[in-house]
TORDREN-276477 format. One record per atom (N, C-alpha, C, O): x, y, z. Coordinates in steps of 0.001 Angstrom, whole numbers, plus 500000, padded with zeros to 6 digits. Example, Ala and Ser with C-alpha at 12.3 -4.5 7.8 and 13.67 -1.06 7.14 Angstrom:
! TORDREN-276477
513190494310507800/512300495500507800/513200496700507800/514236496681508465/512850497750507080/513670498940507140/512900500030507870/513409501138508039/
This chain:
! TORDREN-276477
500838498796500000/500000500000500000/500872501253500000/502020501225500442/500519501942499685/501005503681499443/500424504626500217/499238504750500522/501491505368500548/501147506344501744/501679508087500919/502466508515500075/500802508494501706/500268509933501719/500534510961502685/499493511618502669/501253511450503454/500852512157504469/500065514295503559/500192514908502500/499381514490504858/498794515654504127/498944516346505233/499019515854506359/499010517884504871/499292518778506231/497875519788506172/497254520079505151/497617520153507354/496720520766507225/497007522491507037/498194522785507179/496185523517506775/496332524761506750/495055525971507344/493948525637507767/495349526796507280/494715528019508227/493509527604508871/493186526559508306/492691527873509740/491665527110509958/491941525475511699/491395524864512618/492966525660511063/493301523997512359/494137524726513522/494207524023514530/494712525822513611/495711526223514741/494535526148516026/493312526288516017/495502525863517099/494928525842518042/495871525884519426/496767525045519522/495693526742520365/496344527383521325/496733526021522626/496041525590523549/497919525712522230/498712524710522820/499477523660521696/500192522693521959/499097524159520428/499573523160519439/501146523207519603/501706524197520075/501817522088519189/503185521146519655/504041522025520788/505085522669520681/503173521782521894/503876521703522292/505101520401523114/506051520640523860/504660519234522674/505199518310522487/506315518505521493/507128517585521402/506431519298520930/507741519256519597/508837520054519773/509951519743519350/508506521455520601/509417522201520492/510693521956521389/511705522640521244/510600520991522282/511763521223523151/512682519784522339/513865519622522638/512009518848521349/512855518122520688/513355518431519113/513467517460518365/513625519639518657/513823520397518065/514321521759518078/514113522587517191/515291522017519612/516007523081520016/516430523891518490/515702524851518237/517332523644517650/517932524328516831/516932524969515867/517228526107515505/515819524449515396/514804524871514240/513935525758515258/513504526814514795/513659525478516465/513056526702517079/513778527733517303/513426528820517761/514734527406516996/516010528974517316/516020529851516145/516136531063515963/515755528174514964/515970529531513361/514795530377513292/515096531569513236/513550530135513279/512387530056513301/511780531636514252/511080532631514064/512777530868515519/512459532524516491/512912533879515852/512495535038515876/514208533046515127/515092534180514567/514570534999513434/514654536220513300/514118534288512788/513042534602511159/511983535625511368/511697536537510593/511307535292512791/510371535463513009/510140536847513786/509266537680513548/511261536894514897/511479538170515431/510806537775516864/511015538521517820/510096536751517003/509244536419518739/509424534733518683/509847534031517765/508928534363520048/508821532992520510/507693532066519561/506520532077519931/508028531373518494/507282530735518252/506381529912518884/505207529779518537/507030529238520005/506880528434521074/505810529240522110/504771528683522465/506105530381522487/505241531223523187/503926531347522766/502937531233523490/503942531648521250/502640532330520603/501792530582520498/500629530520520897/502399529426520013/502023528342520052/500844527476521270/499774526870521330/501960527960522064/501201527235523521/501038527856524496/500644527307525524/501304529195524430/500515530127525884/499675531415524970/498735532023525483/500105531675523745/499289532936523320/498898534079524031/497795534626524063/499920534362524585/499528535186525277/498832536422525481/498220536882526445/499241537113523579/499092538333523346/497870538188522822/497152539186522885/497168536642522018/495858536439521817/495921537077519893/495306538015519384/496916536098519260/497700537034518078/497409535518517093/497281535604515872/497326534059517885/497539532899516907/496027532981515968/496067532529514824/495300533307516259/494057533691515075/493880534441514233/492952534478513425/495246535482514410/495589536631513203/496601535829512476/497575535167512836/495857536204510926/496741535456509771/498311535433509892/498969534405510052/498914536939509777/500150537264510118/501002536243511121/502187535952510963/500140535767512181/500867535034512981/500181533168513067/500593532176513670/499102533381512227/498876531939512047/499221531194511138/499180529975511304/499547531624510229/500517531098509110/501805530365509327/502153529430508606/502740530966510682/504310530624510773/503898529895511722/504805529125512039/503042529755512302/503024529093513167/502634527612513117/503028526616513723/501746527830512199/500955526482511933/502055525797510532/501877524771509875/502950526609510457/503996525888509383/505008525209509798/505413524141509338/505705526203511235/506634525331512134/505942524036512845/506600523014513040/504773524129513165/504574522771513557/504034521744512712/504274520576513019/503330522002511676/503714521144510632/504942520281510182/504988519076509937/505990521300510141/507148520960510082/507747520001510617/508414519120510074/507364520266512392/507937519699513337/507709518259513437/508480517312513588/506233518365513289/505203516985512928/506244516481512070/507321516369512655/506244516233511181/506558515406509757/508416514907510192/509032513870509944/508809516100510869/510330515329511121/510542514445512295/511433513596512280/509653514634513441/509633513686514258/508547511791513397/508532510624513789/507906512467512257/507451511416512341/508218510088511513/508193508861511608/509169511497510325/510082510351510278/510977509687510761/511359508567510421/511577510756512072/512337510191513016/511776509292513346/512630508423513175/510798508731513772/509923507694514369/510069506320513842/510500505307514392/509382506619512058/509000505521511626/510394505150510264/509883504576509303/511617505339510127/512330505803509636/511797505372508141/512430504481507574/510543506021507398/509872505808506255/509455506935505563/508503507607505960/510107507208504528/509413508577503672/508101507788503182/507970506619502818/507217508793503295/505849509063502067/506338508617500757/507509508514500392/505351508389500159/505564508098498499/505082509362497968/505587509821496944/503825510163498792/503472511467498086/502976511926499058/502572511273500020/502925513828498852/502954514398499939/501969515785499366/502239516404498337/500983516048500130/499766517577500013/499918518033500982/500452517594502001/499317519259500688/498885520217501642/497840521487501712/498365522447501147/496906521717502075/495957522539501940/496350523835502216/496828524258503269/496080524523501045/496604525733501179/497894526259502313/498888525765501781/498338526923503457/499174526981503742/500281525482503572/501327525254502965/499224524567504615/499686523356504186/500749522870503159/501732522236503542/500538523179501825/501410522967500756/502825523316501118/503777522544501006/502874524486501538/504653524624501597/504798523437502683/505796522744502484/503990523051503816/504628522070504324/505069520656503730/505774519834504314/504500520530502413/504618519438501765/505606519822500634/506039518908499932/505932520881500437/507368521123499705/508299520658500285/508875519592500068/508583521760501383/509538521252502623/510088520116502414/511203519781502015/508654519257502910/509421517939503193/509614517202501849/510402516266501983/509139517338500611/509887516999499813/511311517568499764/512013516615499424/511886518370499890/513477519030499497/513262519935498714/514296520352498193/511999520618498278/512110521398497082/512129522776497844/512206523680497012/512087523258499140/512234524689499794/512659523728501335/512253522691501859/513928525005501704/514170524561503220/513488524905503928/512492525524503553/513784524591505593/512654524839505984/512918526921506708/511988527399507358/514016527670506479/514060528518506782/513430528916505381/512222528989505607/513673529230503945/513045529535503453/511710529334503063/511085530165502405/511273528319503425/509667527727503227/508836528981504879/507835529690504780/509532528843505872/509097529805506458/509371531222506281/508803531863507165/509965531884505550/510380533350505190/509165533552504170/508709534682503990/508617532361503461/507309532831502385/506261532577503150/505269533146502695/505983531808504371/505162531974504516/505237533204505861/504123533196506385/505724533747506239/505543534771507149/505012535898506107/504008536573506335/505912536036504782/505461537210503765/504347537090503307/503672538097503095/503856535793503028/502640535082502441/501736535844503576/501172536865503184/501531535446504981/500298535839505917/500587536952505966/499582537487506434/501676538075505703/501481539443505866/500538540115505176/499751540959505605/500721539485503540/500460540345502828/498638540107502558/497786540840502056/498588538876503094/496914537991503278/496405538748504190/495177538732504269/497136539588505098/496218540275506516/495828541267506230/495057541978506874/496554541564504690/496440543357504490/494893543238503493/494484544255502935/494116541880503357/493317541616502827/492083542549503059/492306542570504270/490790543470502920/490385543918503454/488486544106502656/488201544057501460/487650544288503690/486535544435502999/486055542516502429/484958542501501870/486575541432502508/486352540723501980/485905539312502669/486122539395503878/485555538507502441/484954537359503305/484963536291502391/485416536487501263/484550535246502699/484762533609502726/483138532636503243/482608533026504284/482692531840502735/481412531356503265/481580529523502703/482046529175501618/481147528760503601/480925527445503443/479764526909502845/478782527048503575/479541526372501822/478323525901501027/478415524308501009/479108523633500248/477447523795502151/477218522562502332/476490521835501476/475820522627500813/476229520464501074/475446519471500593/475296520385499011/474131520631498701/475710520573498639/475412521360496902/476624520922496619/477591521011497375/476615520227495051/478015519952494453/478176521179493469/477265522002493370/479220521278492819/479917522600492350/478985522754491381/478445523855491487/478476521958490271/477961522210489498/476391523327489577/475903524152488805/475991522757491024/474270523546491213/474995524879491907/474551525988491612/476167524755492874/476488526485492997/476956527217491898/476664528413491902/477737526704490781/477897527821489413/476776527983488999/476904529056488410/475227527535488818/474488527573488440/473334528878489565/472672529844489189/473536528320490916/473226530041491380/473713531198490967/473202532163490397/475270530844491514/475895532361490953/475586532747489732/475957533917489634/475166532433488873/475011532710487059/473552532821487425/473298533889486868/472323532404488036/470813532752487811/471028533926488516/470621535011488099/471830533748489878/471503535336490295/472282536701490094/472173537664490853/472955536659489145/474177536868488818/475174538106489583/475407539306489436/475649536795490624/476687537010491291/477814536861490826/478524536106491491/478380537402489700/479808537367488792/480568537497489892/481561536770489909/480348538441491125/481764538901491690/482113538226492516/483051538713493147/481600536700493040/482057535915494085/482593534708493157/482134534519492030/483316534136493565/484788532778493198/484412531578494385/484018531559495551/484707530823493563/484892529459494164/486034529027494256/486839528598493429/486061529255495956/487886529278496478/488147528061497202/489336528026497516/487609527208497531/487972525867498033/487271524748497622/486143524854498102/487373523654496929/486767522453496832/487265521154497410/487815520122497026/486670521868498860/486975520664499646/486767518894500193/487438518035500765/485666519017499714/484820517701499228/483617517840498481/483044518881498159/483258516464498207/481584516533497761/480470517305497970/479708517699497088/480374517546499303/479971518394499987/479919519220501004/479206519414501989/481095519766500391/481730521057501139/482764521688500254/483865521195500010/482114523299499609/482406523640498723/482585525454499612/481820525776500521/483732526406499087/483811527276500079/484095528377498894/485153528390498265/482986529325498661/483269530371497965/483686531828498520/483519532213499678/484122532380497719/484796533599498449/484487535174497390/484340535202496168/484462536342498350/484228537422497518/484393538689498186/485282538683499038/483591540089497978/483833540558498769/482576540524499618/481492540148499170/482785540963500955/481863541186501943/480226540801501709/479564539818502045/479869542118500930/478492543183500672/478395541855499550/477300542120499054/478639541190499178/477988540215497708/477678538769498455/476726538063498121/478490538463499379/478490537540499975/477323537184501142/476823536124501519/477149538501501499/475867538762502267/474811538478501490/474302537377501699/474190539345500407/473797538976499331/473257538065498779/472068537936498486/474561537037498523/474164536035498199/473588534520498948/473074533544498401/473797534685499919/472920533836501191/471589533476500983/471109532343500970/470911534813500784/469287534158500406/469498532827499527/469305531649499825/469952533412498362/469734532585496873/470518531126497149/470393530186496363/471231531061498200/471962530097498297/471117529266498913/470807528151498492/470643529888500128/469551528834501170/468175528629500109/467540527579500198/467779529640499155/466352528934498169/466635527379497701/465852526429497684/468085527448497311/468583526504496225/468938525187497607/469404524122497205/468799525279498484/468705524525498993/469996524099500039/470030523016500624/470918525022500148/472632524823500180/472372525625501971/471712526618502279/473158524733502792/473543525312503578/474253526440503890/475401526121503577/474284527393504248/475378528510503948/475890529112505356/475258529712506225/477070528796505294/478027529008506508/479122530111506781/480290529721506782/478923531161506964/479991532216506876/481358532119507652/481368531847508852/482063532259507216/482937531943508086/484349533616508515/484102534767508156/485355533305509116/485611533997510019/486985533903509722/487880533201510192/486950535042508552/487492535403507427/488270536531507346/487287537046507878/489135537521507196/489214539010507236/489173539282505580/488972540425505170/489341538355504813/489974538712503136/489255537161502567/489102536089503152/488866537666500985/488638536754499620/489431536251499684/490233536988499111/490279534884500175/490926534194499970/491042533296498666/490004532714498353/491877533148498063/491708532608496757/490815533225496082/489928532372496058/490408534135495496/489624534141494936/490616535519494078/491748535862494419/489763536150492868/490836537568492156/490904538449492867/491786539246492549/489967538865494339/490655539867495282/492318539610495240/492964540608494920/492942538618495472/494049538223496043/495266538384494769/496460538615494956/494583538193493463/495694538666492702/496536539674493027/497697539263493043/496398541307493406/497529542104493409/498161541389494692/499392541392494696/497703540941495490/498796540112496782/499829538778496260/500927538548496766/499230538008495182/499894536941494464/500993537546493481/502053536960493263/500650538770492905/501758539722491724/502924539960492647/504039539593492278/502678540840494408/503631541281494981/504451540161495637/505669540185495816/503311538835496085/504677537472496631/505201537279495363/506431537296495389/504650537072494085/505587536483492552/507202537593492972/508395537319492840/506736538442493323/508083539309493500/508956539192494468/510110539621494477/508489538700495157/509622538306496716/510102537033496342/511294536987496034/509434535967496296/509709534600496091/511140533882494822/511742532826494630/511058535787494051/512379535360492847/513615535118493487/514639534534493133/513179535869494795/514732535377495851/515110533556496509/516083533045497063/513955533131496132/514445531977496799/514085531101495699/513237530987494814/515937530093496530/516021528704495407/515397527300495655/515447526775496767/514908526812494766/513286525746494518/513992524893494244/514300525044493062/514598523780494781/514597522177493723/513836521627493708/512785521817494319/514205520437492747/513425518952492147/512790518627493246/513446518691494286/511212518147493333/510980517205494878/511441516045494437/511290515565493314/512093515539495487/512191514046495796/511578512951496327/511987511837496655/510039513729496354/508641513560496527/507439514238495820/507151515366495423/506835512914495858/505507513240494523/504680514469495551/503965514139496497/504915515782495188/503975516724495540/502785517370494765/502971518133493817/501408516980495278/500228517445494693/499953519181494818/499942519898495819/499780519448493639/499427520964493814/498138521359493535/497427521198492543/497970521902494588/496176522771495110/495603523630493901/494402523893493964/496365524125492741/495764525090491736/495628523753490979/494614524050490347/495973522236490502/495750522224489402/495376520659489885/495000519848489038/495486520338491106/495611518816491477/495965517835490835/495296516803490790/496991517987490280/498358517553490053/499706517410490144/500116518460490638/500749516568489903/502163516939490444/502610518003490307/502269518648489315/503429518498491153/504187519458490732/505946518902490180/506621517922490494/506217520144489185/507432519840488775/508515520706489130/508388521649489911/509399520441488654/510748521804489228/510436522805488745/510827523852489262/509530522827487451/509781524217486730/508151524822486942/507559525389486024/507671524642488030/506337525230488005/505971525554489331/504822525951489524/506913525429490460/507261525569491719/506905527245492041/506298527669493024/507348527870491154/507173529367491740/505547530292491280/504884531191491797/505466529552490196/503968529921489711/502929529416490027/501860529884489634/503001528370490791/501796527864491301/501737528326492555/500608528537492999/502754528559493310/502731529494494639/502268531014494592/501470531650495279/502829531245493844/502297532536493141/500432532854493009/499704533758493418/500268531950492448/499213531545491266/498151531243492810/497150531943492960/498444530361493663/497883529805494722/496692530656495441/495487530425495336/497395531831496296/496649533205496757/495747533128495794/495024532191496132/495310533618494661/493938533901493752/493346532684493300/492299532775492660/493988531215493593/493363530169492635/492331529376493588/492691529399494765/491456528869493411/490586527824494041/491661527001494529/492667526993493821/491678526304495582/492322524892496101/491219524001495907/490088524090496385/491921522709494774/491520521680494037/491832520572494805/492565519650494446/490942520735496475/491303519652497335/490648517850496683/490955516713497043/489733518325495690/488920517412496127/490005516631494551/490138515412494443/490384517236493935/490848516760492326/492058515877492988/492070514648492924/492819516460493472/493914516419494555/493912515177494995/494779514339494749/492976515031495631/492903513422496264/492495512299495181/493024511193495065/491341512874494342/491063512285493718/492325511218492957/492340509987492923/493292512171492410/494389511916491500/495301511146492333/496336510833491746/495197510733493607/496177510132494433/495310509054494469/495766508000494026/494141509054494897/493260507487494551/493375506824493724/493349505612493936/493575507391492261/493462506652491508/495509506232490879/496008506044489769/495913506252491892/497691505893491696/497781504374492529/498747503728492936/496239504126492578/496739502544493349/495849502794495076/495282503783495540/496042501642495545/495511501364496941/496551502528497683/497718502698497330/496027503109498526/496600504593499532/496352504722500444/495143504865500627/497291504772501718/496986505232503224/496992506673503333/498041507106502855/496199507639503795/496353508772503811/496600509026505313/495742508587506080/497892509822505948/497775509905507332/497825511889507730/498754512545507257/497210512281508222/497237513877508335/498374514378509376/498084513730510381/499463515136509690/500527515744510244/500081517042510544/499247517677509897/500726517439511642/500220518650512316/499452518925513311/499807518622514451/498241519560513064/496920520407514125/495856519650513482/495609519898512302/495153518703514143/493660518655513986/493142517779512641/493854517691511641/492307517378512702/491656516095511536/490710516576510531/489788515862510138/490909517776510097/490079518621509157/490156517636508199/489283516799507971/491601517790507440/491860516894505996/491306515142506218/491080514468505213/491143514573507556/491253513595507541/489971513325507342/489757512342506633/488954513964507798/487734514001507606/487434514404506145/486609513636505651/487808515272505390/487841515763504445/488023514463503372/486996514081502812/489171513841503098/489522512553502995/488373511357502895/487847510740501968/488289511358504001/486897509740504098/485734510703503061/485725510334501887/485138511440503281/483974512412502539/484676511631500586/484124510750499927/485908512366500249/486056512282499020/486027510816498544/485624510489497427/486445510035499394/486694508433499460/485404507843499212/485237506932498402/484490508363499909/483190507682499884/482521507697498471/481899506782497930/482801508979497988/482409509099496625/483132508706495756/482662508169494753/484446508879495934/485043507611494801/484950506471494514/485145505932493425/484506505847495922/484809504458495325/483689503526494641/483716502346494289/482669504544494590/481453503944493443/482301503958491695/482194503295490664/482901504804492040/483450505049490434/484459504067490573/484540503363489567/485456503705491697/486516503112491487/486024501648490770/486602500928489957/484860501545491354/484666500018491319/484605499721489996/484930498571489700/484245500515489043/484054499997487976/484955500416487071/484831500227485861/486017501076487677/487250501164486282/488485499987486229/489197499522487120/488425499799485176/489593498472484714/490424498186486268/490593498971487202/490906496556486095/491559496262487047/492645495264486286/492229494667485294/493969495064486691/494773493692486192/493998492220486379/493749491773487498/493699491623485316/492679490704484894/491761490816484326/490983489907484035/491662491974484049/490132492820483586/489443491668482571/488278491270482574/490494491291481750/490114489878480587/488977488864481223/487902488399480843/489624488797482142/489014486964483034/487812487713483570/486753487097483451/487728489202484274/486472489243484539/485418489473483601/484227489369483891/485947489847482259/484786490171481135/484472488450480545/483382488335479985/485080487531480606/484731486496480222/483276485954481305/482148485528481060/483993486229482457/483277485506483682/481480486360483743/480550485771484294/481252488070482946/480484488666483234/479656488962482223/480058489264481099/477876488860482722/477256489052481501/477590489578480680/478274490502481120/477551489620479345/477916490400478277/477035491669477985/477564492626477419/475850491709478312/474895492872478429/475303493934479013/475555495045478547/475377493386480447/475565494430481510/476978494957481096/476954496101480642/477935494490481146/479180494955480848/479427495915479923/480217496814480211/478882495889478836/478712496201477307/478066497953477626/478456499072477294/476922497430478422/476243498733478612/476905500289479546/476701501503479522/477758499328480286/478994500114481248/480043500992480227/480434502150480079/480194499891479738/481781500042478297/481583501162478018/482283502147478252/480089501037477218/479223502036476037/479043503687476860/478902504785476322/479101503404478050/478489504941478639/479443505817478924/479454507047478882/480707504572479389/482167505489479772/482863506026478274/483410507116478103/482698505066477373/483306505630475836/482626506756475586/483200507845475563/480647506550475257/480190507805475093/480541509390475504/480409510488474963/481122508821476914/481265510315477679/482615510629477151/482768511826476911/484004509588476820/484826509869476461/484726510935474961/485043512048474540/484177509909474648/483749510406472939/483310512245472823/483728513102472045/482291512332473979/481862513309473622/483173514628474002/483621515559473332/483446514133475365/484613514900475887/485981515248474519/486418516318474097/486301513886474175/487037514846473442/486367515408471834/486854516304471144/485498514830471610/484970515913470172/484909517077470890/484964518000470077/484808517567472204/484666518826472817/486253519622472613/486491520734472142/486911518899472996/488250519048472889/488707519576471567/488884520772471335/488888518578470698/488859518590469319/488554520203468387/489166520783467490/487235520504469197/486505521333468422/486812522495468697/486596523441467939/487424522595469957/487843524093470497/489588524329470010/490208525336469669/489907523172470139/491207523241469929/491253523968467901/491724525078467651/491000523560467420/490762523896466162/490319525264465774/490786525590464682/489438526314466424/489406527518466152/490439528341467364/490988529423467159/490540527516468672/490859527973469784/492080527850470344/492016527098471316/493607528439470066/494829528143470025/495064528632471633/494090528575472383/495979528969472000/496902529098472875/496527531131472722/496604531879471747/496153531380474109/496260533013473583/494884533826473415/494718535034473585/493709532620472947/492244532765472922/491781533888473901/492195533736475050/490916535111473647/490402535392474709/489180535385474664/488483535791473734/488772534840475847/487328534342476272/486557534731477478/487264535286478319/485962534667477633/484568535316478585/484441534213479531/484794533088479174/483884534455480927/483525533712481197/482542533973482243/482988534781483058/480753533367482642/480026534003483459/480156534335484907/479301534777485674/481885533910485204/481911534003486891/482723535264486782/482848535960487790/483408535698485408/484385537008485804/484032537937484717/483692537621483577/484193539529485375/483581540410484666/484953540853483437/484588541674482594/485907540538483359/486955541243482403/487710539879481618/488199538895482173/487633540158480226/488136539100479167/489141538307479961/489887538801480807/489093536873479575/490237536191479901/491237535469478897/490949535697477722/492115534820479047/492911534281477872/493773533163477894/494782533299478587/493659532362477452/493960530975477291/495564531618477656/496180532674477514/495827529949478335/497316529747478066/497590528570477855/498580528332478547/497270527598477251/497019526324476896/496203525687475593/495574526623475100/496024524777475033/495433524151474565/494543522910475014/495011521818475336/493241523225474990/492136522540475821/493040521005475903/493976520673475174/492371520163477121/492488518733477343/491912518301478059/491016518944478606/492203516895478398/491325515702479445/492307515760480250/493523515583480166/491119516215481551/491291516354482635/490570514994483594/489355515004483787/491525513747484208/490613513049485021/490215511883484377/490028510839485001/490014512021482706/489280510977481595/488336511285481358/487802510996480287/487742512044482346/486028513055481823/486121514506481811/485365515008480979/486708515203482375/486740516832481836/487457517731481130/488502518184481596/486941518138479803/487750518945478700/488137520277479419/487147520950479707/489196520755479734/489533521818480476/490711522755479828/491671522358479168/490545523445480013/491418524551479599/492176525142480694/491715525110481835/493782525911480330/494506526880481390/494513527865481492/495516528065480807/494146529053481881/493548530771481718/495047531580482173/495359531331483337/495935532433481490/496599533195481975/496624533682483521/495504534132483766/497240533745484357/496979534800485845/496350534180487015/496141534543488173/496070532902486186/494765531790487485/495331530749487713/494928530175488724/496465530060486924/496852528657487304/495325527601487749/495540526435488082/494326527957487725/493576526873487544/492834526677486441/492617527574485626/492330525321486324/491800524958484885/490155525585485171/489468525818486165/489966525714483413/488444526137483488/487907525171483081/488609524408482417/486008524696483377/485963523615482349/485257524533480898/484599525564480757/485766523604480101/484908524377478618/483885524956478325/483707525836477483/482853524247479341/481446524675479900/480842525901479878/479680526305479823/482180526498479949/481658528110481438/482534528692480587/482535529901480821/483425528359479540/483701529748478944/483441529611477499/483126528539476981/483671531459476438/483319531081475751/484424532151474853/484900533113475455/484709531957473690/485568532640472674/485040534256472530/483942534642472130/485880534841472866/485337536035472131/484959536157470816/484075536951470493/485438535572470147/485198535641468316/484625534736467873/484871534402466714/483493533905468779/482502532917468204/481406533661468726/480253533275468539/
């Protein structure tokens, strides 16, 4: 079996977290204090000043013990991961421990990272329960709420859009008609969402200072839920602040790499819970995609039923890529296109593809996340 560890991010700190870690890790709490300018250790487990719920200081904090987590645990079990996530802050903890940022520089971005997130303002964040993504793009577009983003897809059902304030309020009625739980949450800034672009332009500018290697671990990235590579390390961090986190694609794409232990590091069982939710819904689908023997079981299985399975997954293939096909052909690299969640032209940076085996998706300049074909449309058609 294959293992996973995942770190959690903003949202899980909690006032006493490791303090089990810091006194077996003297030297990294020294760099850390040093980086930092105060007691990591202090703000961790006595809080005194009442500061670990402000971004600025929940960010480094919840990164050093992340940190701390993952090196005692390999001290422990002397076993690397085969692949390694992290939810939003989270992620740099899963760089880290791949080798691709140390851990003084993985904390120098994220102290700059929560600075420049605090200076967030006017903006908010809300939880949309039991509605899958598809029926909330479909509010926002009847009621047309262009100016709110879909900034977390955290499971099946639990989907977390973001915007500013006054729209978000707003949009609550239309959310509870449609049937969606709606949960505000306790927020200062649009997280992920295009509020956060000029904050993602000014980290793209700090971050040219620091050097990125190869992971030496399969790291999943939150804009596109997929690996990351050496050469895409700084733009997807970049890119991150304004992009949706693609928790749910994320896992998805690690499910389907084979049988997987997923174990969570750090503060609290958000992801772990998060996890079983996405699991549950996969594995109706798992069950029925090819397995080694696949031969012996099509001999052994009605020919009807089987046939009729075959026929529905090709169909959808089929249609997916004539979708593909068709855009790609008027629609190059550079395209600019519309789309009903954002009010100002957008523009390809890619050439459409299959995403998953079922979604034709495209890459948009400035967003690092994929669009599906669905929702946008050519300016010149």
């Amino acid at each position: 079996m294959k293992k996973t560890y995942v770190f959690p991010g903003q949202g899980s700190q909690v006032k006493g977290m490791g303090a089990d870690l810091f006194g077996h890790f003297p030297e990294l709490v020294k760099k850390a204090d040093e980086i930092l300018g105060y007691s990591i250790e202090e703000l961790c487990v006595n809080d005194p000043e009442r500061k670990l719920n402000q971004t600025q200081y929940t960010q480094p904090a919840l990164f050093v013990v992340n940190a701390l987590s993952y090196l005692k645990k390999i001290e422990t079990t002397g076993k690397l991961p085969d692949y390694l996530a992290g939810h939003s802050l989270g992620e740099y903890n899963a760089l880290q421990a791949a080798g691709v940022i140390s851990f003084e520089g993985g904390l120098e971005m994220v102290k700059k990272r929560g600075e420049l997130m605090s200076q967030a303002k006017n903006g908010g964040m809300a939880a949309i329960l039991n509605t899958p993504e598809e029926a909330i793009r479909e509010v926002l577009k009847e009621a047309k709420l262009t100016t709110i983003d879909i900034a977390n897809l955290n499971s099946p059902n639990q989907i977390v859009v973001s915007g500013l304030q006054k729209d978000l309020n707003k949009s609550q009625t239309h959310f509870e008609k449609a049937g969606a739980v709606f949960i505000p949450l306790n927020t200062s800034g649009a997280f992920h969402s295009r509020y956060m672009k000029p904050a993602g332009d000014e980290f793209r500018e700090f971050i040219q200072q620091i050097t990125f290697s190869a992971p030496n671990i399969t790291v999943i990235a939150n804009v596109t839920g997929l690996p990351y590579t050496a050469e895409n390390v700084r733009e997807n961090l970049a890119g991150q602040l304004s992009s949706c986190v693609r928790w749910v694609d994320s896992i998805t794409y690690l499910l389907s790499q084979g049988e997987m232990e997923f174990e969570e590091l750090g503060v609290g069982d958000v992801l772990t819970k998060l996890v079983a939710a996405i699991k549950r819904k996969y594995a109706p689908a798992a069950q029925t995609a090819a397995k080694p023997g696949i031969e012996q079981a099509v001999a052994a299985t009605p020919p009807v039923a089987l046939s009729e399975k075959a026929m529905a997954r090709q169909q959808q293939q089929a249609a997916t890529t004539a979708l593909i096909d068709r855009w790609n052909k008027t629609c190059p690299p550079g395209t600019k296109v519309l789309s009903a969640y954002y009010d100002n032209e957008l523009e390809t940076r890619t050439e459409a593809m299959m995403l998953f085996g079922h979604r034709a998706v495209v890459y948009m300049k400035g967003y690092n996340g994929y669009f599906d074909l669905r929702e946008v449309k050519a300016v010149n058609q």
